[in-house]
N, C-alpha and C positions, 0 to 999 in steps of 0.2 A: 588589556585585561579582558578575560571570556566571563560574558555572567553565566550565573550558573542558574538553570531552571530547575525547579520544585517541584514540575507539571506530573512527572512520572515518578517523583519520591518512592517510597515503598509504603510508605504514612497515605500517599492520594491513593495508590493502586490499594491497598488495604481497603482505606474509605470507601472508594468505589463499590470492590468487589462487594462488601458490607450489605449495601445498596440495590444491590442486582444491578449495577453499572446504568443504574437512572438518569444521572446527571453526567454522563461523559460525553463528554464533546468530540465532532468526528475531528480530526487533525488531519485530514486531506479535503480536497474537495472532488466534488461529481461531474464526474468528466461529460462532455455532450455523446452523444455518442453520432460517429459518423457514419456516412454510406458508402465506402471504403477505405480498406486499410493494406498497408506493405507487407503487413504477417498476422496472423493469426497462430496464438499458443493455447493449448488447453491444458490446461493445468498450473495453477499459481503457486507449486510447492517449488523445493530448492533448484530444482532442474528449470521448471518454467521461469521464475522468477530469472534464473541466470542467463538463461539464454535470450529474455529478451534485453537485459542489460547488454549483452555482447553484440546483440543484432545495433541496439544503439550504437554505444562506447564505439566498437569495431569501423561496424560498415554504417554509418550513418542513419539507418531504419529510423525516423521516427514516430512513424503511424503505424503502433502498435496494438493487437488486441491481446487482452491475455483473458482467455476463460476459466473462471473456477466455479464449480458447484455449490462453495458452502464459502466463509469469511476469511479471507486472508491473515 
């Protein structure tokens, strides 16, 4: 049986948005940052975002930088 989560309803995103998104909680955590990495991407829209999947998934890459300017 999958339970089903509530976390992202359209009823919490509502609430939130309501809010100015006060109360919402990060749902990843903050990575360290290291002093070297196997790639370097800049940009985190649909191209960045895939190709560091693929560098993973594919060839094993996985010390990753992905750079973006504003929030993912």
């Amino acid at each position: 049986m999958i339970k089903k989560s509530n976390k992202y309803s359209v009823l919490y995103l509502v609430k939130n948005e309501m809010s100015y998104h006060e109360n919402w909680q990060p749902a990843w955590r903050n990575p360290d940052i290291k002093k070297e990495y196997d790639a370097l991407i800049v940009g985190g829209g649909d191209h960045g975002l895939t190709t560091a999947y693929y560098l993973a998934k594919h060839h094993g890459i996985r010390h990753i930088a992905l750079v973006e300017k504003g929030w993912i």
